[in-house]
C-alpha positions in Angstrom: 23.9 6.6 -11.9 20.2 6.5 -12.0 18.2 5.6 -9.2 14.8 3.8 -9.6 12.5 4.1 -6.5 9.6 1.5 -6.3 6.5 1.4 -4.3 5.1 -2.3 -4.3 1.2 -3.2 -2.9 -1.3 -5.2 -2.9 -2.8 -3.2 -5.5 -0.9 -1.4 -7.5 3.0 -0.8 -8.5 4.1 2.5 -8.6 7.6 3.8 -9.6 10.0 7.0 -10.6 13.3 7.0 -12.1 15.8 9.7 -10.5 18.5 11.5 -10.8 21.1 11.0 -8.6 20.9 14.3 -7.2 16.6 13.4 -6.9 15.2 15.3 -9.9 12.1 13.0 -11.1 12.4 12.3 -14.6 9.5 9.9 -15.2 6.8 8.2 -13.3 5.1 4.8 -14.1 2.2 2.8 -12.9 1.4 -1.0 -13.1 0.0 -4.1 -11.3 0.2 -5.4 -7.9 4.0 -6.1 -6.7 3.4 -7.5 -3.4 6.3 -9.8 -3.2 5.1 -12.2 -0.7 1.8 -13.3 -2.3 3.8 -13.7 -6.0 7.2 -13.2 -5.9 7.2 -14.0 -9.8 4.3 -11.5 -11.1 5.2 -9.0 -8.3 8.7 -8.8 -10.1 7.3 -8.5 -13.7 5.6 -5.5 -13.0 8.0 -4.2 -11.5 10.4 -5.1 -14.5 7.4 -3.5 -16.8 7.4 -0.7 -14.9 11.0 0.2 -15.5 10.6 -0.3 -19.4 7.5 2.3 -18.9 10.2 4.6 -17.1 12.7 4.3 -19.9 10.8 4.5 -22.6 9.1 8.1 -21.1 12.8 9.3 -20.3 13.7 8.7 -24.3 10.3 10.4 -24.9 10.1 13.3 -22.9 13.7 14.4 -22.1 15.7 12.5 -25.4 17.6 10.4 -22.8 18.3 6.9 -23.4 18.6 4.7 -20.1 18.9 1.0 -19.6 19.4 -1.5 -16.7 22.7 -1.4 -16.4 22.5 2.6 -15.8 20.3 2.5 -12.7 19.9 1.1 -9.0 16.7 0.3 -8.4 15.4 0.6 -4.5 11.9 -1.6 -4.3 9.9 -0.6 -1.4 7.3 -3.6 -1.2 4.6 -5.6 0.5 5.7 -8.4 2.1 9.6 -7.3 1.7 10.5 -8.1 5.1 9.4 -11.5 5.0 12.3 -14.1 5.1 11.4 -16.0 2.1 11.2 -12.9 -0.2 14.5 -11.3 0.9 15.8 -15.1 -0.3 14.5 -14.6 -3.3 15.3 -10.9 -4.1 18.8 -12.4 -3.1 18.5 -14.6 -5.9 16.5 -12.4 -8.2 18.8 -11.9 -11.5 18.6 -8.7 -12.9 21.0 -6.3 -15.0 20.9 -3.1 -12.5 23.8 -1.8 -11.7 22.4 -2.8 -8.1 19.7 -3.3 -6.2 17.7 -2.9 -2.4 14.7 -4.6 -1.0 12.5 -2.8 1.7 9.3 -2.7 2.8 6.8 -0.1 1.1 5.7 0.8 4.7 9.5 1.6 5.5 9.5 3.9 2.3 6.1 5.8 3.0 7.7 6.7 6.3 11.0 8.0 4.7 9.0 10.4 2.0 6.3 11.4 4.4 8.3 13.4 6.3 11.2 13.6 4.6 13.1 11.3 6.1 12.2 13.0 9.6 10.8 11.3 12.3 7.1 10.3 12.3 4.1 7.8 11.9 2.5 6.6 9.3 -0.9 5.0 9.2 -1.4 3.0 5.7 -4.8 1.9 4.7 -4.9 0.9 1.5 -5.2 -2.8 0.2 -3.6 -3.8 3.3 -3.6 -1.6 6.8 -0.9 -1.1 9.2 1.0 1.3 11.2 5.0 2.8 11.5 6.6 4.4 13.6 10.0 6.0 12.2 13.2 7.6 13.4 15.6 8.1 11.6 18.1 7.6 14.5 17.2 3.8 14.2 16.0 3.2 10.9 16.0 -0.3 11.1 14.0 -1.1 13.9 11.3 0.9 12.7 8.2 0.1 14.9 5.4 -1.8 12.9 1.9 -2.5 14.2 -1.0 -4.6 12.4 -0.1 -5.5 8.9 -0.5 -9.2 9.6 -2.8 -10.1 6.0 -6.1 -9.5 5.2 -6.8 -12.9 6.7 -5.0 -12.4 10.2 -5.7 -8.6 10.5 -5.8 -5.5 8.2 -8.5 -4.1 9.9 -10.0 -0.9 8.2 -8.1 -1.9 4.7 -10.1 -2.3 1.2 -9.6 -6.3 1.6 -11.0 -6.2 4.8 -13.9 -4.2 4.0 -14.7 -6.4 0.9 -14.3 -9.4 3.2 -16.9 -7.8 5.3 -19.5 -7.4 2.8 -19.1 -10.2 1.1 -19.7 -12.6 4.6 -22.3 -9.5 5.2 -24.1 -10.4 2.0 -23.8 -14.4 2.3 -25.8 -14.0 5.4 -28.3 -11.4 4.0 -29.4 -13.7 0.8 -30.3 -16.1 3.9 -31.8 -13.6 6.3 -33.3 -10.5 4.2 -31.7 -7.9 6.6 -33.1 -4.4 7.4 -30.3 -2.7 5.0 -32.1 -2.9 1.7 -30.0 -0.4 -0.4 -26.9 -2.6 0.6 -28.4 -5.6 -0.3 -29.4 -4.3 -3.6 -26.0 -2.5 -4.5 -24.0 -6.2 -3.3 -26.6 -8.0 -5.9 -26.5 -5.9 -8.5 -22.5 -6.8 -8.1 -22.3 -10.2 -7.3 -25.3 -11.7 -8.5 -27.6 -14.3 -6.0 -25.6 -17.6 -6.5 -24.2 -18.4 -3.0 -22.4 -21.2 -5.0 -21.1 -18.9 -7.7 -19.7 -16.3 -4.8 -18.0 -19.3 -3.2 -16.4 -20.0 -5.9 -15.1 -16.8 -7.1 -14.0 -15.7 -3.9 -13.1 -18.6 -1.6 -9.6 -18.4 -2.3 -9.2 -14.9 -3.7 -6.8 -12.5 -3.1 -6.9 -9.3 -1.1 -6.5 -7.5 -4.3 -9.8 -9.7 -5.7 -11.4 -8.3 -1.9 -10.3 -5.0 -2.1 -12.3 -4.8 -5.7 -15.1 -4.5 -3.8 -13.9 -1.5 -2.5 -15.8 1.3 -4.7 -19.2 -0.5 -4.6 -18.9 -0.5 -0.6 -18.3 3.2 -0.8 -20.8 4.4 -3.2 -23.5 3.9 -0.8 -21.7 5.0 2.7 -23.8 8.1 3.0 -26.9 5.9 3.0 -26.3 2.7 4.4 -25.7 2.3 8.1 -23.8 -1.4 7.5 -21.3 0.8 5.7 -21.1 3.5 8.1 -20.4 0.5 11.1 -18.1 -0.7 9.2 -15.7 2.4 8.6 -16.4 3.2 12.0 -15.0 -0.2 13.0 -11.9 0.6 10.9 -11.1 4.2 12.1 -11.8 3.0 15.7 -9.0 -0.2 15.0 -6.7 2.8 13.5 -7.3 5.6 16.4 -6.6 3.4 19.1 -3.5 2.1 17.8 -2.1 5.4 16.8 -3.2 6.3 20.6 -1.2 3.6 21.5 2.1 3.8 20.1 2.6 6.9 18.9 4.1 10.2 20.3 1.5 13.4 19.9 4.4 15.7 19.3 5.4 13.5 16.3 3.4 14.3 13.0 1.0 12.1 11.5 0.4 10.9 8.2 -2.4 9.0 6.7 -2.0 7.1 3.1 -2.9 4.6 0.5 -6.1 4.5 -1.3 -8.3 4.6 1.6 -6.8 7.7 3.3 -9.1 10.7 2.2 -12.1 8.1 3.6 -10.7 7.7 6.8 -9.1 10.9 7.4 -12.3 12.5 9.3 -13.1 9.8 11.0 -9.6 9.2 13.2 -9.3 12.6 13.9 -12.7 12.6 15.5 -11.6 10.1 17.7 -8.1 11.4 18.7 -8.7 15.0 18.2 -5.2 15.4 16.4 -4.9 16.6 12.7 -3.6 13.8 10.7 -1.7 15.2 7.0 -1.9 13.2 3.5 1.5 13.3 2.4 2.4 15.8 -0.5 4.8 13.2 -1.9 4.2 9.6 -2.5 6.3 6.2 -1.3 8.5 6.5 -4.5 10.3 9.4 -2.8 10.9 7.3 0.0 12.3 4.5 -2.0 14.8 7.0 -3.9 16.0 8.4 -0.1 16.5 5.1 1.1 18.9 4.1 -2.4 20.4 7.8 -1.6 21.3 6.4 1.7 22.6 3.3 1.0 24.8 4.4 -1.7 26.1 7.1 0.5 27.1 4.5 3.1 28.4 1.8 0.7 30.9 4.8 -0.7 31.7 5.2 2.9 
């Protein structure tokens, strides 16, 4: 049997089919699959991203694989939300079976390989784990409560930031010119306009924002405050709940910027993991299986 391991955000969809034995055979990338903002279009790119997978296997290794042939672990945002896990229970599919956890729970198990540590995750969305793999299941969570509620230090955060930033500067005419320039070259002057395009986005729509923001943190000091803001929010909760013999990892699209900044503040080396969530998501099908076959 095959194994398909998924790793579902706010951004982006990211999988791997596997051997069962954990040889990577094929990699494929699509939209966003978090499954509590759109249970519907999270699952069709996650469906899309298995057709990539089996079309690349027929492609690059002459091996034909369908459905049927594979158990697919998904690893996904919003995953342990009661509603979703009704309708992955419902979902129909053709796998020869499937599992549902979160995409936090998944970065933990191929950081480390499947060996206790924490995990902070900025990337569309922010939160922190702590895992060990003597209780898997009650894997410690902090943050992680929506761009709306929380997600301090993620992309949807900062775009959220400049955005209310920039409503106020078009009012206000604020000392950071080269920000204001760089967010109206973007978004234009219509306060109207930006209402409307963003008043009911998405944290994917926010997080957009994202490379704009960065393109001037060098220069701007509203930028700099901002990260600052974030790496403090991340540093004092990995202070908090972690353990400082346990490693450390730092991931999602946001990592590499934030990297220097916590470990100024808790003078502890924090590691980018070498493999990415997928690897988790294939360990936690290993597992499964293992146990189901008793």
């Amino acid at each position: 049997m095959w194994i398909i391991g998924v790793d579902g955000g706010g951004t982006k969809c990211e999988a791997g089919l596997f051997t069962h034995s954990g040889d990577l055979l094929a990699r494929a990338r699509t939209g966003p699959a978090n499954l509590f903002a759109n249970f519907t279009g999270a699952m069709a790119c996650i469906e899309q991203a298995s057709e990539q997978l089996f079309s690349k296997c027929q492609a690059q290794h002459n091996i034909s694989v369908t459905q049927q042939d594979c158990f697919i672990s998904l690893g996904c945002a919003g995953g342990s939300i009661e509603s979703v896990k009704q309708h992955f229970r419902q979902w129909p599919h053709q796998y020869a079976g499937a599992l549902l956890n979160t995409d936090v729970y998944v970065s933990c198990l191929g950081a480390n390989k499947t060996k206790a540590c924490a995990i902070f995750v900025i990337g569309t969305g922010s939160c922190l784990a702590v895992f060990t793999p003597e209780d898997p299941i009650n894997m410690q969570q902090f943050g992680g409560h929506g761009f709306i509620l929380g997600d301090i230090a993620s992309g949807a955060w900062l775009g959220k930031q400049a955005l209310s930033w920039y409503l106020q500067a078009l009012e206000t005419h604020p000392q950071d010119t080269l920000l204001l320039t760089t967010l109206k070259r973007e978004l234009g002057s219509s306060t109207s306009l930006i209402i409307e395009t963003f008043g009911q986005a998405s944290a994917r729509e926010f997080a957009e924002l994202v490379p704009v923001i960065l393109n001037v943190q060098d220069s701007s000091p509203t930028v700099a405050n901002w990260l600052a803001q974030g790496a403090s929010y991340a540093a004092n909760l990995i202070e908090r709940h972690t353990d400082k013999n346990q490693p450390i990892f730092l991931t999602g699209g946001l990592a590499t910027v934030y990297k220097p900044l916590i470990e100024k503040r808790i003078a502890t080396a924090v590691t980018i993991p070498n493999k990415s969530a997928i690897f988790g998501a294939y360990a936690a099908a290993k597992d499964y299986l293992n146990r189901q076959n008793g």
